[in-house]
N, C-alpha and C positions, 0 to 999 in steps of 0.2 A: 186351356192348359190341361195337358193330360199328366195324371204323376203315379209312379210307381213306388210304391212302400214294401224296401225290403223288412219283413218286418215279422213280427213275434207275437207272446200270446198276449201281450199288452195292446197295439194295434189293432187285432184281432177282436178285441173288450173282452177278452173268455175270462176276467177279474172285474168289471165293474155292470152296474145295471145300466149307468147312463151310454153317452155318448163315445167311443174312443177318440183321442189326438186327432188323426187323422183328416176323421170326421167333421172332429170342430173347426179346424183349421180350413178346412174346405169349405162349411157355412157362411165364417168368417171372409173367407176371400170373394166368394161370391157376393157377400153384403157391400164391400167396396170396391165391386164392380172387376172384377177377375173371373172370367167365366172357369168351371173346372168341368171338362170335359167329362172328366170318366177319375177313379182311382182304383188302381190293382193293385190290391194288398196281398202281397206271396209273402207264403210262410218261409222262413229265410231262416240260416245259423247260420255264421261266421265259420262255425267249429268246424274241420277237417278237409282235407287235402281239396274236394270239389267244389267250395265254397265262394270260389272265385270266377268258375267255370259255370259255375252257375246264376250267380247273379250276371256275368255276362251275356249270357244267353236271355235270359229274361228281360236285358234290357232290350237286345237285339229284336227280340220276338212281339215285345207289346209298345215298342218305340212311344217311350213316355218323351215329354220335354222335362220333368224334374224328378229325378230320382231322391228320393227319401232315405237315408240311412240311418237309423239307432245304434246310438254303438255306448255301451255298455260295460262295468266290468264284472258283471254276474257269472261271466263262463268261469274265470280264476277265481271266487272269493265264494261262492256257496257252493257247498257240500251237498253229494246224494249220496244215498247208501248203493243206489242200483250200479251208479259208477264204480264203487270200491269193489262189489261182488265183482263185476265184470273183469275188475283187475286182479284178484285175487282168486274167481274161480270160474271164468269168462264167460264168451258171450252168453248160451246157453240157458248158466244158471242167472244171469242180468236177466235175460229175457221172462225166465219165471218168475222170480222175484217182481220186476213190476208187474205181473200178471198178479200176481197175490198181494201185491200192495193195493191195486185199483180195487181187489173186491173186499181189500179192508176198508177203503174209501169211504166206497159204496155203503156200508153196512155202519158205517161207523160218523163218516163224514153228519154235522148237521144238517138240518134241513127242517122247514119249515117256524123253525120261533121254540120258545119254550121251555119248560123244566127237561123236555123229554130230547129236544135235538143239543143243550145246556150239555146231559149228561155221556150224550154220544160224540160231543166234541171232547169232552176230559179225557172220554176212553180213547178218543184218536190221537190227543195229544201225550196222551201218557205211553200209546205203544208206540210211536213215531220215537219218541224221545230212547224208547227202552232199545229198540232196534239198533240208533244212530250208537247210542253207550256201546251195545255188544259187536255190531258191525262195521263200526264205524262209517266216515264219508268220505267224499273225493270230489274236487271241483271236476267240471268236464275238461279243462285243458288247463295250459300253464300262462301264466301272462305274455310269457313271450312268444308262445304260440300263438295265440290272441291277437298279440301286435304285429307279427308276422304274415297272419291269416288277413288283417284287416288293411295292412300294406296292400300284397297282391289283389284283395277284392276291387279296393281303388284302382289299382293299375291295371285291371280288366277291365271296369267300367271305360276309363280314361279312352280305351281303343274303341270306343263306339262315340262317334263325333255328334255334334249339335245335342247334347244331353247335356244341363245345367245338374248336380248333386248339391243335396244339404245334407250336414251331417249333424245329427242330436244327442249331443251326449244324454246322459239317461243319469239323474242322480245315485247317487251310491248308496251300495245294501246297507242297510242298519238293521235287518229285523237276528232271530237267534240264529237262522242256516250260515250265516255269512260266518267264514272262519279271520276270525279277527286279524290273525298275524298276516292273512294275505289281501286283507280290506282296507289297509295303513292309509291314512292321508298322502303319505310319499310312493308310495307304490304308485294309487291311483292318479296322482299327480304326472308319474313319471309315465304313465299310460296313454294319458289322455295328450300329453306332449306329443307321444311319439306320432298319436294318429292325428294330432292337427298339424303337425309336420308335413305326415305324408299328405294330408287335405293338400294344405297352402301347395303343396309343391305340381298340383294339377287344378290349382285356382280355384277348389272347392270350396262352399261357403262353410260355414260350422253354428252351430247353435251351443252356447257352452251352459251346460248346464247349473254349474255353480251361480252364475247371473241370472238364470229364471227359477230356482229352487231357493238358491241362497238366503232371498229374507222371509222365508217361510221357517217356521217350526221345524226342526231334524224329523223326519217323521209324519209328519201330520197330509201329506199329498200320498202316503204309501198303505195300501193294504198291510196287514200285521204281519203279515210274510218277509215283510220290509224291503221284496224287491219287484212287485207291482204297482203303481199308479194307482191308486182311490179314482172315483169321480169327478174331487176337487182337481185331483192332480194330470186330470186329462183335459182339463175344462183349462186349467193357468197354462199347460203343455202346447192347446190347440192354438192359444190367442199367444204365444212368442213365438212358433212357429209359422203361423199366418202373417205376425210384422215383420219375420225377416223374408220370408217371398216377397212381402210388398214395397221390404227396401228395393231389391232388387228390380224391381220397376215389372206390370204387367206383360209392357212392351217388350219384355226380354225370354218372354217364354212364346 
């Protein structure tokens, strides 16, 4: 089985020390006798006009047997500032802006343990916060862009034959970026309908996230960002992931 992960900085592990999903789920399938060929993890956004155009072509290109999709509602519910710049005083000054964010990072961000990396996180979280006050944020798109966007990606996929897709929902933001009013229970609800709608309707499988996050802790699978994966939370991600391939029977990839 060769499989392709459209996928993001969580897949990627650029948040955890251990293992990513991916990875584990790959272990896992191999231990119950699924061989995995190969995985090509491409960096993927849903967000914007070629988002569809592109994951088609990459399936075209690396001709997996099971495409991987995360789908998430992080694009509508967390706030950046570099978004609101962009939209208030555009690309340009976005583009400086996160050039001067990363070497606030840099200088600010913790690093290595201590009273001394302790006190360079207060100062990162204290200018972050003073920034979001005076600049406010902006999610990257609207929900219904979102669901729009994540329509047409299915039905580009769809035009490339003998590819199986699973789709992962991805639990919901709880850390402080997440803008409350657009995080609601019914929102996300109303989200995750539309895109197992469009799944079911090209016989995609789905992985729903409330059934493998649900009896866990709010929180407790998530980095403090509240919209990364922890270690634990890639480890429970990779072994629901790996049972539903296997529902699926080996013989089918």
């Amino acid at each position: 089985m060769k499989i392709l992960v459209l996928g993001n900085s969580d897949t990627a592990g650029s948040h955890v020390s251990g293992t990513p999903w991916p990875h584990v789920a790959a272990s896992l399938l191999a231990q119950r006798g699924v061989t995995v060929t190969g995985i090509d993890d491409v960096g993927f956004s849903a967000v914007g006009a070629r988002a569809a155009a592109f994951a088609e072509r990459k399936v075209r290109e690396l001709e997996p047997d099971l495409v991987i999709l995360p789908v998430g509602t992080f694009a509508y519910t967390v706030g950046f500032v570099w978004v609101q710049v962009r939209h208030r005083f555009g690309v340009r000054a976005a583009s400086l802006y996160q050039k001067l964010e990363r070497g606030f990072e840099r200088r600010t961000g913790a690093a290595g343990g201590g009273s001394r990396s302790k006190a360079r996180l207060s100062v990162n979280r204290a200018g972050r916060k003073l920034v979001r006050t005076v600049v406010g944020s902006r999610p990257l798109t609207t929900q219904a862009e979102l669901t729009e966007s994540y329509r047409q990606i299915l039905g580009a996929i769809a035009r490339v034959e003998a590819v199986d897709v699973l789709i992962v929902d991805y639990p919901a933001e709880t850390g402080p970026l997440a803008k409350k009013k657009l995080a609601t229970p019914a929102r996300r609800a109303q989200f995750l309908a539309d895109i197992h709608e469009a799944a079911a309707s090209h016989r995609y499988r789905m992985l729903v996230a409330d059934d493998v996050f649900g009896r866990f802790p709010e929180g407790s699978l998530s980095t403090p960002d509240g919209f990364h994966l922890n270690d634990a939370g890639h480890q429970v991600l990779g072994e629901a992931v790996a049972a539903v391939i296997m529902q699926g029977g080996p013989e089918a990839h």
